[in-house]
C-alpha positions in Angstrom: 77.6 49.5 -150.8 77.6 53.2 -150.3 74.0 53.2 -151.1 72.7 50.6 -148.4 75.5 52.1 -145.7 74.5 56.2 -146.3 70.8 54.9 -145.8 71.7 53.2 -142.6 73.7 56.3 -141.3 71.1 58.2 -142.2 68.8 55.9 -140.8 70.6 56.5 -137.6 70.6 60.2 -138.1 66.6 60.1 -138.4 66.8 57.7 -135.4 68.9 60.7 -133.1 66.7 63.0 -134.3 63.3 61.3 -133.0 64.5 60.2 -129.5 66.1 63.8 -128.6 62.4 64.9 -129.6 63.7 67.4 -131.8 60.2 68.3 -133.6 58.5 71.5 -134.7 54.8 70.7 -136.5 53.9 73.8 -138.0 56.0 75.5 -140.2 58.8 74.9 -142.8 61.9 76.5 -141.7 65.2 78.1 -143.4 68.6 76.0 -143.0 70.8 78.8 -142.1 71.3 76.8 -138.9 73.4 74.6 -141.4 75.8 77.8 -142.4 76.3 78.1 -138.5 77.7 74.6 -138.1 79.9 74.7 -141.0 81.5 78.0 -139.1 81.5 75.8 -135.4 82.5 72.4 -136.5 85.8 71.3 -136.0 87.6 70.8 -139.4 88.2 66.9 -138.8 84.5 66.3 -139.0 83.8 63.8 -141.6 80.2 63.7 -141.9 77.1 66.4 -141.7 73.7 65.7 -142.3 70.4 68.3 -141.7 67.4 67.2 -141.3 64.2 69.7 -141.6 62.0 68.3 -138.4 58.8 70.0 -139.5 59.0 67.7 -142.5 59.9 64.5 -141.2 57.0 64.9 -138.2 54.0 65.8 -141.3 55.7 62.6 -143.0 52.2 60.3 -143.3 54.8 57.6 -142.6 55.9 59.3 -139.1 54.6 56.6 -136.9 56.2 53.9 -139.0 59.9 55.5 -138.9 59.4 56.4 -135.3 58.2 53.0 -134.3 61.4 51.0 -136.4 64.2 53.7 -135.3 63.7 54.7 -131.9 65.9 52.6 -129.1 65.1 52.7 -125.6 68.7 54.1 -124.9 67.0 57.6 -126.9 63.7 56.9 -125.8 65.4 57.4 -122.3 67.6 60.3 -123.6 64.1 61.9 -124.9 62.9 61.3 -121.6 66.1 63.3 -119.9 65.1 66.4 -122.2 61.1 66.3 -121.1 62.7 66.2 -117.4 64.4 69.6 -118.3 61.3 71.3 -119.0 61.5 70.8 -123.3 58.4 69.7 -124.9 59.9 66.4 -127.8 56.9 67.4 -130.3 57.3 71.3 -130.0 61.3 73.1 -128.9 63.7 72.3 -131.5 62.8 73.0 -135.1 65.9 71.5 -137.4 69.1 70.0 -135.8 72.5 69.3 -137.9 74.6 66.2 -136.7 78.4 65.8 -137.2 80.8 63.2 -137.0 84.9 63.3 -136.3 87.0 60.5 -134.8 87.0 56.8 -136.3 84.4 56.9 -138.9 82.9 53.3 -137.1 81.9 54.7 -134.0 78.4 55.7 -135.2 77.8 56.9 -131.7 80.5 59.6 -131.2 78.2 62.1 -133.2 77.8 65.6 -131.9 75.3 68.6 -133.4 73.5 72.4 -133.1 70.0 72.2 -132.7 67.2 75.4 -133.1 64.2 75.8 -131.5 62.3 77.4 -128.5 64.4 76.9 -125.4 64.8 78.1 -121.5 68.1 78.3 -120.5 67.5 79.3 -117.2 64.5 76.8 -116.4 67.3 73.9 -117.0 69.7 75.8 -115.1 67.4 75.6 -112.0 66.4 71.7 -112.7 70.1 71.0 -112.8 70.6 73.2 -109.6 67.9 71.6 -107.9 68.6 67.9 -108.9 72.2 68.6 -107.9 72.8 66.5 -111.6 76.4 67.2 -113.1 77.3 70.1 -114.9 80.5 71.5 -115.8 81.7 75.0 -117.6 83.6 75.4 -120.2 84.3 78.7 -122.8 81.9 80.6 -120.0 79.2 77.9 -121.2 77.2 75.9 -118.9 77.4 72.1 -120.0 74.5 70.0 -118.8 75.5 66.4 -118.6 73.2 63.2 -119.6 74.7 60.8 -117.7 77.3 60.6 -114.7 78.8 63.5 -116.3 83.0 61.3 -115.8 82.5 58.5 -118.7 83.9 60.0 -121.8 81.0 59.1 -124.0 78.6 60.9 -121.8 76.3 63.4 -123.5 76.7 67.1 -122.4 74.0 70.1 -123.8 74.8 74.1 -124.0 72.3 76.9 -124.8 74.4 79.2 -127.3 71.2 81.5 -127.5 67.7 81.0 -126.4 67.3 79.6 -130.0 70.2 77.6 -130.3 71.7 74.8 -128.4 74.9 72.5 -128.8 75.4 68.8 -128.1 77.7 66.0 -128.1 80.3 64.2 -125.7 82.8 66.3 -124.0 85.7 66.4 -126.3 83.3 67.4 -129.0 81.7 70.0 -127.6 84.6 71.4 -126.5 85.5 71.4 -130.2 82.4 73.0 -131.5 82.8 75.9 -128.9 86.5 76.6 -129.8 85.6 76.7 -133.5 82.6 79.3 -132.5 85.2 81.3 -130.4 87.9 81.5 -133.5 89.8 79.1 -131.3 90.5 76.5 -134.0 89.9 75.7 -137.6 86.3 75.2 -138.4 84.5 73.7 -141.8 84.6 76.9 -143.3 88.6 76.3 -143.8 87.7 73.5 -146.0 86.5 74.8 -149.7 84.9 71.4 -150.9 83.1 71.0 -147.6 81.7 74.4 -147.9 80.7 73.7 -152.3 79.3 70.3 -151.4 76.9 71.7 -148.1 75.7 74.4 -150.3 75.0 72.0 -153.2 72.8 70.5 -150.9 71.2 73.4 -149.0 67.1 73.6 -149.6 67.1 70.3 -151.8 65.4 68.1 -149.6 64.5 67.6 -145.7 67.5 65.0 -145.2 70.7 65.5 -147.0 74.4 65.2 -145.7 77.5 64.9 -146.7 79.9 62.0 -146.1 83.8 61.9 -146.8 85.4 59.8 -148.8 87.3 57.4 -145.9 84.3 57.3 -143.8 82.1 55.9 -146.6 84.7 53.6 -148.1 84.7 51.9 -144.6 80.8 51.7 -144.0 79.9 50.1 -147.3 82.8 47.7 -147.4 80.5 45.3 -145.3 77.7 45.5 -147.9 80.0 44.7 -150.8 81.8 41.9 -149.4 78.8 40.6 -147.2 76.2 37.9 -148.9 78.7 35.8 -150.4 78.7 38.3 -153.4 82.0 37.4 -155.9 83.5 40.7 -157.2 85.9 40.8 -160.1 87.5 44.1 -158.4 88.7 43.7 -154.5 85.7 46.4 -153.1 88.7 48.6 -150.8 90.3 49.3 -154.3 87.2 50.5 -156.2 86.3 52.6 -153.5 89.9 54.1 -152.9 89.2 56.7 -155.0 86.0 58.5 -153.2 85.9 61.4 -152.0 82.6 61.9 -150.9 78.9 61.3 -150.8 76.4 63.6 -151.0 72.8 62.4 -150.2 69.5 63.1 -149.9 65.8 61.8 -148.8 62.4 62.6 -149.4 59.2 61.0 -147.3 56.2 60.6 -148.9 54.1 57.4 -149.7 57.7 55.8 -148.7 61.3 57.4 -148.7 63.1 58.5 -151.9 67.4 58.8 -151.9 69.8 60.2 -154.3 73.2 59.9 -153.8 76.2 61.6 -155.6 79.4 59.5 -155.0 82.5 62.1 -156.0 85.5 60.1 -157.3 89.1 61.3 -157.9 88.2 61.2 -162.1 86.1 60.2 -164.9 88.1 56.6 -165.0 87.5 55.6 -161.3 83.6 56.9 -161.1 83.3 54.6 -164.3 85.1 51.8 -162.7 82.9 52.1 -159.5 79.8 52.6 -161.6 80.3 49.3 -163.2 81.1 47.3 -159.9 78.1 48.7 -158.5 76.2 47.5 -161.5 77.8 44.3 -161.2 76.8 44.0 -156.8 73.2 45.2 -157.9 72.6 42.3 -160.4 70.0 39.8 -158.9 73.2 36.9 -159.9 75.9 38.2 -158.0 73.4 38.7 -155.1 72.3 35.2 -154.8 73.3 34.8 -151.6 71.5 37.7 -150.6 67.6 37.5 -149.4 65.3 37.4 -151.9 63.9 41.1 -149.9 67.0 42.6 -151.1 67.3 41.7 -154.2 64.0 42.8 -155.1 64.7 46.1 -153.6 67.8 46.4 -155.6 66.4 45.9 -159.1 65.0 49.3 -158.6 68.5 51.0 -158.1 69.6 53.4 -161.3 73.4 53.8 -160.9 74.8 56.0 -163.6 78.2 57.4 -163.9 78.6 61.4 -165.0 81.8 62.7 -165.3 83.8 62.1 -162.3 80.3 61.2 -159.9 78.4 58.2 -159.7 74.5 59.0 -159.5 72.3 56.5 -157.7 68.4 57.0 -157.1 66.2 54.6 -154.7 62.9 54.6 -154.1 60.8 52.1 -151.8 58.4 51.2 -149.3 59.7 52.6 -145.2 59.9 48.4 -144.2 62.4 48.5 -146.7 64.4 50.1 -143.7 64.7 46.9 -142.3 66.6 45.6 -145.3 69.1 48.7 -144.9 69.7 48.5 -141.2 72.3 45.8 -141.5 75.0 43.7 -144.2 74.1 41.1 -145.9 74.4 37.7 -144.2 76.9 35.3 -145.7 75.0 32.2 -147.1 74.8 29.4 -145.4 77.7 26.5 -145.6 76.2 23.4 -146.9 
């Protein structure tokens, strides 16, 4: 379902977030670092998402997301930042992630963080280590890793405020768009509508295309033995995009708006949704999920389905993965 498989990108999103350490503690701060990726990402980019680090750190559930979404592969990449003289809890302030390529490959994300950094302190720690670095648009490009596997991480300082990451061919991307090298976001108009629909509503929000969300929550629809009057990949041809966002208080908090072609498909999507949600055609499903599905509110309103969510952060768990076929008697 889109629901379950935006929550578990954006799970991941929150989880990218924590082990780069990108935290600020004190203040609240402006999104305009959102306008500056929509003018450096490439135009093939299929999902962005912002999250306000201030808010997520304050979050009196902090400890609990940190201790269910971190993974020692970014614990070891928070580790690699420390080693370049960045404090996790106290350098970047907000960061915005984006995705281009096959819409599964969940790890070929790439992003623009702001903060507090020092340039030339890495610089010398890269120098001194003799660790990889290569240039590229007159940028230095630090590399996490061997610096020769294409899905090796690579970080440039744009400013002492803002910094660019992601694997080679992706950075490489980001700093062409900035140089008016090739076509960036800003050359798509609903791109640009839906990110500033979104801009100041909530700490987490993003936007994901219509392909890229038709393939993640096929799984969810399909999974758990659930019987469908409607084959899922038809219902969800018509999407064109997700727009979501999250709030963290007592627990988390999601409202998606699923875009459709027309009125006709979002009410045909609305009712299939209805129809997954029901506690019958989840029976296979664990009795975990089901309960946290009797809270979902799908509506349909105009040519959008809404959907609201509200439950407790071990609900996370639930959302991290399909549902499991029953078992075969």
């Amino acid at each position: 379902m889109v629901l379950k498989s935006t929550l578990t990108r954006a799970g991941r999103t929150t989880t990218l977030v924590i082990a780069a350490g990108f935290f600020f503690p004190a203040l609240l701060y402006s999104q305009t670092i959102v306008r500056e990726a929509v003018s450096s990402f490439p135009d093939d980019t299929h999902q962005l998402a912002y999250t306000d680090l201030a808010e997520l750190l304050a979050s009196s559930n902090y400890l609990k997301i940190r201790q269910r979404l971190l993974t020692p592969q970014l614990r070891s990449f928070q580790e690699f930042l420390t080693s370049m003289g960045m404090d996790p809890e106290k350098d970047v302030e907000a960061v915005v992630f984006g995705w281009r390529g096959s819409p599964a490959d969940t790890g070929n994300f790439f992003g623009l963080a702001e903060g507090r950094f020092q340039p030339e302190r890495a610089r010398q720690y890269f120098a001194r280590a003799q660790l990889p670095t290569r240039q590229y648009a007159g940028q230095d490009l630090y590399a996490f890793g061997s610096g020769q596997d294409p899905v090796d991480l690579f970080f440039t300082f744009l400013s002492p405020s803002l910094a660019a990451f992601g694997r080679l061919s992706d950075l490489r991307a980001v700093l062409d768009g900035r140089a008016g090298q090739r076509l960036t976001l800003e050359s798509n108009p609903s791109m640009v509508n839906w990110e500033a629909e979104l801009e100041g509503t909530a700490p987490q929000w993003g936007v994901l295309t219509g392909k890229g969300a038709a393939n993640m929550a096929a799984p969810w629809l399909t999974g758990g033995g659930s019987k469908l009057p409607v084959d899922p990949s038809v219902a969800l041809a018509p999407v064109m995009a997700v727009l979501y966002r999250m709030e963290w208080s007592s627990g988390f908090s999601t409202h998606l708006s699923i875009i459709c072609q027309n009125a006709e498909s979002a009410t045909a999507l609305e009712k299939l949704l209805a129809l997954w949600r029901d506690p019958q055609q989840a029976a296979g499903g664990s009795g975990d999920t089901v309960s946290l599905l009797a809270g979902l509110d799908v509506q349909a309103n105009g040519s959008r389905v809404e959907l609201s969510l509200t439950g407790p952060i071990e609900a996370l768990d639930i959302m991290s993965r399909p549902p499991a076929a029953p078992a075969t008697q």
